[in-house]
DSSP file (Angstrom, degrees, kcal/mol; ACC not computed):
  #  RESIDUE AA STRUCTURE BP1 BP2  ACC     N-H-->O    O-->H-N    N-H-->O    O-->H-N    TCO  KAPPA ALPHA  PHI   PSI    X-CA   Y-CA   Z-CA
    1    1 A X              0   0    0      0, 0.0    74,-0.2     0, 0.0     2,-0.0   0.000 360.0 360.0 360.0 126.7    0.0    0.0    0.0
    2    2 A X  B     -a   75   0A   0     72,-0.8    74,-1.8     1,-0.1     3,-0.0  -0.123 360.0-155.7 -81.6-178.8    1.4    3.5   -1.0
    3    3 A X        +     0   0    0     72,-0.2     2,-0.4   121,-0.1   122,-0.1   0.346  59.1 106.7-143.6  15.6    1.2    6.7    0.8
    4    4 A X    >   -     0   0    0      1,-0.2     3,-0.7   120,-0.1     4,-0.1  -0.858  54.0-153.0 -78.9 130.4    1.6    9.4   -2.4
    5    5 A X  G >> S+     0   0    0     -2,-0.4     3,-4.4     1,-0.2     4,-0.6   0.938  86.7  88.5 -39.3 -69.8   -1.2   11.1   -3.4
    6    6 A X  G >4 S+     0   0    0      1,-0.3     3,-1.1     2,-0.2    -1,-0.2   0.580  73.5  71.3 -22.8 -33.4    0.1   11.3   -6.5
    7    7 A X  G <4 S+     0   0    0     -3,-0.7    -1,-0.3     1,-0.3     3,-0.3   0.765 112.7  38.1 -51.5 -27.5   -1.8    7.5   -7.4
    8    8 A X  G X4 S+     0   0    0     -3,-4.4     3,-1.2     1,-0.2    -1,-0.3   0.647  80.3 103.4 -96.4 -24.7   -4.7    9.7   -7.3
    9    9 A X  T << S+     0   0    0     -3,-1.1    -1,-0.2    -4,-0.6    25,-0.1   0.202  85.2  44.0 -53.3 -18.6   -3.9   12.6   -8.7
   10   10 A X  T 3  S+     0   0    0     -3,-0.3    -1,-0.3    -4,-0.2    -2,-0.1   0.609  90.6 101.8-102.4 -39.3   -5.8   12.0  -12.2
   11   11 A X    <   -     0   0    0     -3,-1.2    21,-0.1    -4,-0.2    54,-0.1  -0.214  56.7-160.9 -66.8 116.3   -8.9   10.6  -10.6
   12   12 A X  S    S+     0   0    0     52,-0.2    20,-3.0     1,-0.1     2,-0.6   0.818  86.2  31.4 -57.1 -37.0  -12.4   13.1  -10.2
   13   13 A X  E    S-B   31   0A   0     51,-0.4    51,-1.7    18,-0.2     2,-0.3  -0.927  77.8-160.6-126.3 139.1  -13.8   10.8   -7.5
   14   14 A X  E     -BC  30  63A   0     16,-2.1    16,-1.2    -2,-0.6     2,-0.8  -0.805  24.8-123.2-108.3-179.4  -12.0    8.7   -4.9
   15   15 A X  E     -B   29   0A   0     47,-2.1     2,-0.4    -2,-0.3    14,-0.2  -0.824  33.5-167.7-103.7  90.6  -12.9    6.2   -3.1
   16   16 A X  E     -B   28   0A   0     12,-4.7    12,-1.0    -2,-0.8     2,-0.5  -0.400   7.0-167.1 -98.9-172.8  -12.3    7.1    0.6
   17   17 A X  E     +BD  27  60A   0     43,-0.7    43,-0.5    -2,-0.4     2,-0.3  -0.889  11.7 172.8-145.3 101.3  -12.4    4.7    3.3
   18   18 A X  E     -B   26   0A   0      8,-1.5     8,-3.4    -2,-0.5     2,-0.5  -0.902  29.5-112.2-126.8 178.4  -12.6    6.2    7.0
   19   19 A X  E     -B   25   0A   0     37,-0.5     2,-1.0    39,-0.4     6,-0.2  -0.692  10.4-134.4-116.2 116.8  -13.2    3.9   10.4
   20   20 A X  E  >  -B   24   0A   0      4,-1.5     2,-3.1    -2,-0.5     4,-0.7  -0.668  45.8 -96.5 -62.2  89.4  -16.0    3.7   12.8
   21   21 A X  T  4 S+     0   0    0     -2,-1.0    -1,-0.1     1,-0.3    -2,-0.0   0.086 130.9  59.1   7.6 -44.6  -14.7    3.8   16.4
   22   22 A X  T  4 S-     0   0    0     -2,-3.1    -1,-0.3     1,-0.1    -2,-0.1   0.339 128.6-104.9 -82.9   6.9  -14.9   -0.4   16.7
   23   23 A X  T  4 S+     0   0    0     -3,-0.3    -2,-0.2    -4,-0.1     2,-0.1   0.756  72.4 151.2  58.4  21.6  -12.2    0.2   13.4
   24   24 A X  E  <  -B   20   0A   0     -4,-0.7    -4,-1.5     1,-0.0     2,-0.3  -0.455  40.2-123.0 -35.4 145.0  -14.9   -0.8   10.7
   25   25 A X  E     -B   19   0A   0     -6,-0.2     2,-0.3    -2,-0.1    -6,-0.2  -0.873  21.5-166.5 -94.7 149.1  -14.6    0.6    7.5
   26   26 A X  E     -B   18   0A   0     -8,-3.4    -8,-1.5    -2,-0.3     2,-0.1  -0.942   9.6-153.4-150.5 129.6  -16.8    2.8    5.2
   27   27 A X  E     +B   17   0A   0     -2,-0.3     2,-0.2   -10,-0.2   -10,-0.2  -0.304  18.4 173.1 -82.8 158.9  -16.3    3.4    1.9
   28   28 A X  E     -B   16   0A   0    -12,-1.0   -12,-4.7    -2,-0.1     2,-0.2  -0.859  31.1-128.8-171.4 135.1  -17.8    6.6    0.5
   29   29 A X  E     +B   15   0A   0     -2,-0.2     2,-0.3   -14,-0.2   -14,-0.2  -0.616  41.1 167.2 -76.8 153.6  -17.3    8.1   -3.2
   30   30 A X  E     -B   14   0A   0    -16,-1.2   -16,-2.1    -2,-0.2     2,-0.4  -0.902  36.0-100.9-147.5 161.9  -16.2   12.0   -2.7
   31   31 A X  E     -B   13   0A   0     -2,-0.3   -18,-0.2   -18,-0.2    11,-0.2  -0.824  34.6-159.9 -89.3 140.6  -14.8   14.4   -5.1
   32   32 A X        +     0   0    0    -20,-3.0     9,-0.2    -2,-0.4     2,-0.2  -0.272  14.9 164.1-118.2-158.3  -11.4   15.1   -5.1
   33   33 A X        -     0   0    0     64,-0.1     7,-1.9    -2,-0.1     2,-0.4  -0.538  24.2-129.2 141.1 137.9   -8.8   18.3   -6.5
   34   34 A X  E     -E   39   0A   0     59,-0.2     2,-0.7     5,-0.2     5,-0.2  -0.901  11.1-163.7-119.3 138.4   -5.8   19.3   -6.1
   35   35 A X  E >  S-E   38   0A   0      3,-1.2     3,-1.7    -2,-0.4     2,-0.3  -0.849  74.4 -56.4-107.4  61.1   -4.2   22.5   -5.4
   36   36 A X  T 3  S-     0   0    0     -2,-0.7     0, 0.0     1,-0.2     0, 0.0  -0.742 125.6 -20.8  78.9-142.9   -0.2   22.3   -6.3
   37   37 A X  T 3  S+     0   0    0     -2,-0.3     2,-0.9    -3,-0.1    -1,-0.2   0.419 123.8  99.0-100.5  -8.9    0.7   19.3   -4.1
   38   38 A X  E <   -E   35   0A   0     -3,-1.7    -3,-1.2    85,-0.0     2,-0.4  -0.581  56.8-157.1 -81.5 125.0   -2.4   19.6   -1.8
   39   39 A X  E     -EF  34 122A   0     83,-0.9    83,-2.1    -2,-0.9     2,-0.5  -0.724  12.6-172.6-106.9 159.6   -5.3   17.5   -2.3
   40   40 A X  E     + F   0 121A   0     -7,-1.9     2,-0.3    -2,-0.4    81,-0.2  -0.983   5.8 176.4-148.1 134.1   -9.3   18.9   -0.7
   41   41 A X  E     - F   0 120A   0     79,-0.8    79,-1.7    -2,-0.5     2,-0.2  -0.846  17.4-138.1-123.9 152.0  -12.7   17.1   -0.5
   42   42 A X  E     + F   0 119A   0     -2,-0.3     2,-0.3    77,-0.2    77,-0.2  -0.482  24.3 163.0 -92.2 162.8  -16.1   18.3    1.0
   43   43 A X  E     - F   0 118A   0     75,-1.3    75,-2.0    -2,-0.2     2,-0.3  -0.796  40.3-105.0-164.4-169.4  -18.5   16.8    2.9
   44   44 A X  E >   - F   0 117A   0     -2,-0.3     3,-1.0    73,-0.3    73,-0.2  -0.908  32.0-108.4-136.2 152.8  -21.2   18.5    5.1
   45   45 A X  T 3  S+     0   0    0     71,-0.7     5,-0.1    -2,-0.3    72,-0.1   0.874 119.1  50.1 -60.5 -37.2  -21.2   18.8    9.3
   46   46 A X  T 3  S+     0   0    0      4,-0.1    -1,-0.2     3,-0.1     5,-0.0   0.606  84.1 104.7 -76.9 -15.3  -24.0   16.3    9.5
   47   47 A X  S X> S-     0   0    0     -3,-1.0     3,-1.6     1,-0.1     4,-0.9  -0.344  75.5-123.2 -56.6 144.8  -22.6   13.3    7.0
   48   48 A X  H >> S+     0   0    0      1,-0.3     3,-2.3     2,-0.2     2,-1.5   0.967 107.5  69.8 -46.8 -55.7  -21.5   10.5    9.0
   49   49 A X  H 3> S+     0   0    0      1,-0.3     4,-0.7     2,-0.2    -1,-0.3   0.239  95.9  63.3 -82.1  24.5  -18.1   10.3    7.7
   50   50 A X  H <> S+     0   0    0     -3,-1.6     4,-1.1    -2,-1.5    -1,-0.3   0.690 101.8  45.4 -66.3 -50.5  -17.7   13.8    9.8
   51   51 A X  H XX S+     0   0    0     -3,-2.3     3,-1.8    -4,-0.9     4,-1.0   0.990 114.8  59.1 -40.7 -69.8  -18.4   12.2   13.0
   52   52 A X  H >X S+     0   0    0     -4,-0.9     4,-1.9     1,-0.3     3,-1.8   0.809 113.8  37.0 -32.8-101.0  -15.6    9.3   11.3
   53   53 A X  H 3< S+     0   0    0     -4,-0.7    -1,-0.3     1,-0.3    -2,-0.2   0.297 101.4  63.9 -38.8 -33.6  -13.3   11.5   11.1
   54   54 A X  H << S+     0   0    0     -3,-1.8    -1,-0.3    -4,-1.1     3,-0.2   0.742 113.9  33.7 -78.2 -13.0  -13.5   13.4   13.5
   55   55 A X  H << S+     0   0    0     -3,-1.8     2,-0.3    -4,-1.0    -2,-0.2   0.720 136.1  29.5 -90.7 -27.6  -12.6   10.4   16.3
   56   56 A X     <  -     0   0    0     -4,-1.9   -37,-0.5    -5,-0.3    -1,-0.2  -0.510  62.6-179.2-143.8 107.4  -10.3    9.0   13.7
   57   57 A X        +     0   0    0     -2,-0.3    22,-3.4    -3,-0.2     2,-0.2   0.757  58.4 107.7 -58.4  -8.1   -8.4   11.4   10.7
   58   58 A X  E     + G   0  78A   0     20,-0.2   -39,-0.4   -39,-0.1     2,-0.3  -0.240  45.6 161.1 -74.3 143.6   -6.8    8.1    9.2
   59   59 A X  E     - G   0  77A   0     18,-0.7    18,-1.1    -2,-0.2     2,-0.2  -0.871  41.1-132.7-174.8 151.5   -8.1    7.0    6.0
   60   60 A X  E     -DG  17  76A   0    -43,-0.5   -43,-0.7    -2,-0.3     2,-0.4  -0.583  29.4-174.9-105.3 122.0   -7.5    4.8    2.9
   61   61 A X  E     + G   0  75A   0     14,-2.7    14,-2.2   -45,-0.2     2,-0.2  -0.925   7.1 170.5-128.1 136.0   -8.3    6.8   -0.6
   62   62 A X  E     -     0   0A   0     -2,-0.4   -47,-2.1    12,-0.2     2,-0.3  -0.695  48.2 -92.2-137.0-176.1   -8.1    5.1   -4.2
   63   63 A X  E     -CG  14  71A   0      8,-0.9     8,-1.5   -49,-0.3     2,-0.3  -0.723  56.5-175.4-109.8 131.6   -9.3    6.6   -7.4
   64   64 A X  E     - G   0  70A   0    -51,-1.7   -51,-0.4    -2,-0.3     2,-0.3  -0.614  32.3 -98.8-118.0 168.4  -13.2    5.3   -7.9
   65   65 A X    >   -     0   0    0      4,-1.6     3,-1.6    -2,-0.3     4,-0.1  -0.847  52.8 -94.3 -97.2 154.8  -15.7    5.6  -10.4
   66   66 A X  T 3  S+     0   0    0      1,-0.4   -37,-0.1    -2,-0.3   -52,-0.1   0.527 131.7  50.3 -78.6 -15.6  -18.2    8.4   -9.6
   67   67 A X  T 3  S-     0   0    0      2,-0.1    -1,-0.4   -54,-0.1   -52,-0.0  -0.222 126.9 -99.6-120.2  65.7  -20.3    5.7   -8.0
   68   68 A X    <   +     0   0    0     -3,-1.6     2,-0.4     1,-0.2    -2,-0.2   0.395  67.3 150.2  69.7  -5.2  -17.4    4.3   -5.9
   69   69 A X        -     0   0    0     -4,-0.1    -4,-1.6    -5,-0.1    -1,-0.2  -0.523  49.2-120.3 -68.6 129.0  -16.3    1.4   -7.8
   70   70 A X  E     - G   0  64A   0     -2,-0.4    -6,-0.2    -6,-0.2     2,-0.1  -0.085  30.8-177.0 -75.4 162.5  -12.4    1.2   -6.8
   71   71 A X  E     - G   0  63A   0     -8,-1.5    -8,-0.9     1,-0.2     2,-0.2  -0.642  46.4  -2.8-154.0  89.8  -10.0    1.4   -9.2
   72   72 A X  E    S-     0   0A   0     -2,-0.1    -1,-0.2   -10,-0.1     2,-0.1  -0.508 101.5 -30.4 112.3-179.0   -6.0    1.1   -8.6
   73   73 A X  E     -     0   0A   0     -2,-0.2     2,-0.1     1,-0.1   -12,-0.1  -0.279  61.8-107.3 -90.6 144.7   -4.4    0.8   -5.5
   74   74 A X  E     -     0   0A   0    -12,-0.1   -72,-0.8   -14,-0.1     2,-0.6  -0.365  30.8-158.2 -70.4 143.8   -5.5    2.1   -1.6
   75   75 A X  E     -aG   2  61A   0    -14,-2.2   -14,-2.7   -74,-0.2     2,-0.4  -0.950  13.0-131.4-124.2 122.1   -3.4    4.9   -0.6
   76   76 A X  E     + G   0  60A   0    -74,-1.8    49,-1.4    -2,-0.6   -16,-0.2  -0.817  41.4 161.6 -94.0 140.7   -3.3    5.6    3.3
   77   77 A X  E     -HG 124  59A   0    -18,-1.1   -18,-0.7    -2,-0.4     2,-0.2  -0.419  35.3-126.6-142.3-176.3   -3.8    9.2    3.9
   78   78 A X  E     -HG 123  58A   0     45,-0.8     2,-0.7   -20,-0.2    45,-0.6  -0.954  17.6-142.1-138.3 138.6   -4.9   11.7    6.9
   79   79 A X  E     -H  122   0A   0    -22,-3.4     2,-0.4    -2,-0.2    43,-0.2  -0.830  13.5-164.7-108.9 140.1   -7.6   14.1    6.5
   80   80 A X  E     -H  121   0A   0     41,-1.9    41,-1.0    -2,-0.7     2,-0.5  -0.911  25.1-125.1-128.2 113.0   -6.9   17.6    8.3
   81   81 A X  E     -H  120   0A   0     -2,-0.4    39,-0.2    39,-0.2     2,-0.1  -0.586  32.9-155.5 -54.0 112.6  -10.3   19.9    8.7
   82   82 A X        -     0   0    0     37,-0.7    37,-0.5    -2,-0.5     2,-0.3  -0.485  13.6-169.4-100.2 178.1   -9.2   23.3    7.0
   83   83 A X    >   -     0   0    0     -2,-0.1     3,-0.8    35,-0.1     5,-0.1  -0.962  40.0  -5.9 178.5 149.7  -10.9   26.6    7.8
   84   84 A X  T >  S+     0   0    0     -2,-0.3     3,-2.9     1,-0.3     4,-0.2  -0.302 132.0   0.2  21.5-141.8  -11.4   30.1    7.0
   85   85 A X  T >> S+     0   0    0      1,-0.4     3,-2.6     2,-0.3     4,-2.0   0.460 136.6  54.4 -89.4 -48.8   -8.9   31.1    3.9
   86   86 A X  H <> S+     0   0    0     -3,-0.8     4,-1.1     1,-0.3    -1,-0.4   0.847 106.2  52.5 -54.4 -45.1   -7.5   27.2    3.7
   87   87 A X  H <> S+     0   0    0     -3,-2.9     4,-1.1     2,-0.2    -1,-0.3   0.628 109.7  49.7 -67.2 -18.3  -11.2   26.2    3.4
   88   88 A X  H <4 S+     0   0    0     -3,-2.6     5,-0.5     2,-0.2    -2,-0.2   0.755 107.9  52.5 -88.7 -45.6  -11.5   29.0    0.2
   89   89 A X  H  X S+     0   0    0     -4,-2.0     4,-0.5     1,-0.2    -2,-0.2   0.862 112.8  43.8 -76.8 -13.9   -8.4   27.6   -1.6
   90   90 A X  H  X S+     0   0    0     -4,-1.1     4,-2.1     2,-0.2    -2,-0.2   0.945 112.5  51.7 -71.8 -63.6   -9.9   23.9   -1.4
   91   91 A X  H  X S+     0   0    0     -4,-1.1     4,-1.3     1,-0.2     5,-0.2   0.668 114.3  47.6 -48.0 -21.3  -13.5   25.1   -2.5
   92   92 A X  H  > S+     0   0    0      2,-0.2     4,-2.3     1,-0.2     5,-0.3   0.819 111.4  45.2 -99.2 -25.8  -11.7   26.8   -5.4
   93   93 A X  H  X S+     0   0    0     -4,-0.5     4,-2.0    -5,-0.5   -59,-0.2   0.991 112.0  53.7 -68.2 -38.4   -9.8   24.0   -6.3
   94   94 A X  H  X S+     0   0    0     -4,-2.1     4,-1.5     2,-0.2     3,-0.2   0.899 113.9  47.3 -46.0 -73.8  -13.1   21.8   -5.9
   95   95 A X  H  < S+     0   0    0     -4,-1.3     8,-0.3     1,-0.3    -1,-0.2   0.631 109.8  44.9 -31.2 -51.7  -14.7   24.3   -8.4
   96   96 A X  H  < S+     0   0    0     -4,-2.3     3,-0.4    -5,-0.2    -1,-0.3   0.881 115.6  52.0 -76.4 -32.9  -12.2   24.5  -11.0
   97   97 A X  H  < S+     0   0    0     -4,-2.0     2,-0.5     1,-0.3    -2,-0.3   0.955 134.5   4.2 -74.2 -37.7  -12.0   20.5  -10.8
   98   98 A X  S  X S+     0   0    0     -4,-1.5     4,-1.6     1,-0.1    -1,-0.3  -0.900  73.2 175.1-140.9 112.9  -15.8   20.0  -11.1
   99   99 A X  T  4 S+     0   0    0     -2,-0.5    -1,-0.1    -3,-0.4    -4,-0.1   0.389  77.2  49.1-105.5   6.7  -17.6   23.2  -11.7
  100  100 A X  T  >>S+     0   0    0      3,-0.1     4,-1.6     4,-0.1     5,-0.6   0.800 127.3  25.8 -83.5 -47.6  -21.0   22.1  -12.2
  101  101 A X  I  4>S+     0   0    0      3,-0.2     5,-2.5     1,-0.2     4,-0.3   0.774 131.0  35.6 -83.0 -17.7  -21.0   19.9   -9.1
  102  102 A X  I  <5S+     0   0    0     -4,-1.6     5,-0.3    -7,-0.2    -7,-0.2   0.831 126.3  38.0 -99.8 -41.5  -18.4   21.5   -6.9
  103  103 A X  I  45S+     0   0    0     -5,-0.3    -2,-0.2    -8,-0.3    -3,-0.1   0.568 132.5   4.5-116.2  -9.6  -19.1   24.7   -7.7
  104  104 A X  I  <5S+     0   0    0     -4,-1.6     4,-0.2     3,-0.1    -3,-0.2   0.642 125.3  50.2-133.7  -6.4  -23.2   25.1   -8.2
  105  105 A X  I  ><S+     0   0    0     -5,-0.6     4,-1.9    -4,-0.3     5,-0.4   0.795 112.7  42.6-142.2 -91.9  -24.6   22.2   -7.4
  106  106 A X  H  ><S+     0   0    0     -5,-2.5     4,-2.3     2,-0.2     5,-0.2   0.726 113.1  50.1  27.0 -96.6  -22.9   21.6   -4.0
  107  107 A X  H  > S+     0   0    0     -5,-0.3     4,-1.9     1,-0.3    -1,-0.2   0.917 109.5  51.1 -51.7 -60.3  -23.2   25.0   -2.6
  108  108 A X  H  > S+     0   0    0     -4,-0.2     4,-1.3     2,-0.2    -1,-0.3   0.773 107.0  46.0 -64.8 -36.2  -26.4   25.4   -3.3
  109  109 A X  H  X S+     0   0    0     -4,-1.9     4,-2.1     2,-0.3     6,-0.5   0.900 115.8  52.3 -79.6 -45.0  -28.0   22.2   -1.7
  110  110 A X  H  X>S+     0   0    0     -4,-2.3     5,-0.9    -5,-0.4     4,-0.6   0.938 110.8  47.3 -73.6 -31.7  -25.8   22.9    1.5
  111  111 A X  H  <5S+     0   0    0     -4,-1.9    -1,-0.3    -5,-0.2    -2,-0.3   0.849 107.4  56.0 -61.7 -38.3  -27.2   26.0    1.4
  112  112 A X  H  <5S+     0   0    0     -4,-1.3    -2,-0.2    -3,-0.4    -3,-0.2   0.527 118.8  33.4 -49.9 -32.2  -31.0   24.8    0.9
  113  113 A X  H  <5S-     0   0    0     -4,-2.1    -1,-0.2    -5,-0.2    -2,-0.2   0.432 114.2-112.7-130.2  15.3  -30.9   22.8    3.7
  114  114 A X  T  <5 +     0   0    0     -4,-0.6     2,-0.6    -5,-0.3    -3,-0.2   0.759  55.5 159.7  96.9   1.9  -28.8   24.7    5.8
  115  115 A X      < -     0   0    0     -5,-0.9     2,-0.3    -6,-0.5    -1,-0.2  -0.581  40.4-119.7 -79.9 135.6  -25.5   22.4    6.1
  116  116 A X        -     0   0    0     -2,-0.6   -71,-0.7     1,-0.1   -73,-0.1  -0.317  25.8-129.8 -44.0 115.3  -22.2   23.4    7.0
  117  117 A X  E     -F   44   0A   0     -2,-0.3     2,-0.7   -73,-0.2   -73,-0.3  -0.387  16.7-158.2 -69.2 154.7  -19.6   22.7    4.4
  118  118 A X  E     -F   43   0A   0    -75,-2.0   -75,-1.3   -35,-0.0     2,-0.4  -0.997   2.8-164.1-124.9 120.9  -16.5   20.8    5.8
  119  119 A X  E     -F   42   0A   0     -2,-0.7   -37,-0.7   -37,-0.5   -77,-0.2  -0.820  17.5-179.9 -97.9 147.4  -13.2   21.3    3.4
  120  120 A X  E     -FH  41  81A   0    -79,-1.7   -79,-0.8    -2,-0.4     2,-0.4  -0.831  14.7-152.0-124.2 165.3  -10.6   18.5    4.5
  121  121 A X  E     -FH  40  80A   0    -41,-1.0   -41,-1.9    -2,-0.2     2,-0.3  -0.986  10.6-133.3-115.7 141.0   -7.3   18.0    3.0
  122  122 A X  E     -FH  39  79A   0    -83,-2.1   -83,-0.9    -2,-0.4     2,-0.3  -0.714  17.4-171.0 -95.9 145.4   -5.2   14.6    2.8
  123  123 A X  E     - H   0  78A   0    -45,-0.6   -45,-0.8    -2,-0.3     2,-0.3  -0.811  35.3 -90.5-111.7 154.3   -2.1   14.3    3.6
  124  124 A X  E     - H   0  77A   0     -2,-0.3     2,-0.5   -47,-0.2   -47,-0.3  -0.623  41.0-168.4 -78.7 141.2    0.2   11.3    3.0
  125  125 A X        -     0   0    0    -49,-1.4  -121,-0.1    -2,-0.3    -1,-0.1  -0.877  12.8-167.0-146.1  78.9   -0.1    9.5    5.8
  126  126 A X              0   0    0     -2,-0.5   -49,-0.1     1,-0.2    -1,-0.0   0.527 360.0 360.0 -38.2 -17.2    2.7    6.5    6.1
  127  127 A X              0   0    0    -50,-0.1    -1,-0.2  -124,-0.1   -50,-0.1   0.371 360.0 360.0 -91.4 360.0    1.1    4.7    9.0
């Protein structure tokens, strides 16, 4: 198992994999985008894999199909909650990488019902 981003780095959607306290796993497709050497996904405050994350940041990312079928090898990662201006360059990267869904689509539904966006970034994560 690798720990570069870079395996991913072509991929719109990954596949991430974070751990339910009891160290289950649960896959969920996300969108990814990269910023230079940083890479950012969203979620919303109320998805589970916010809860996941927040008792455990590690988690496994491959390159998916847009409904989650994996594709190429798991990459162990950590995902780091960004915020204010960190949280802008992620959302812009998000945007430019898929600007119908990242950049209208998105926004607007979390805005419709009122969710908090959550920016993350992965990091390589050797462990």
């Amino acid at each position: 198992m690798s720990s570069d981003l870079n395996a991913v780095r072509k991929a719109r959607t990954i596949l991430l994999t974070t751990y339910k306290r009891d160290g289950t796993p649960v896959e969920t497709p996300v969108s990814i985008a990269f910023d230079g050497d940083r890479a950012f996904f969203r979620t919303y405050h109320k998805a589970w894999k916010t809860k996941r994350l927040r008792n455990n940041p590690h988690v496994e990312v491959r390159a998916s199909t847009f409904r989650g079928k994996a594709r190429g090898q798991p990459v162990h990662a950590r995902a780091t909650l960004l915020e204010r201006e960190h949280a802008r360059v992620a959302a812009k990267a998000l945007a430019r990488r898929h600007p119908l869904l990242q950049a209208i689509l998105v926004p607007v539904a979390h805005r419709l019902l009122r969710y908090q966006t959550m920016h993350y970034e992965l990091r390589p994560d050797p462990e």
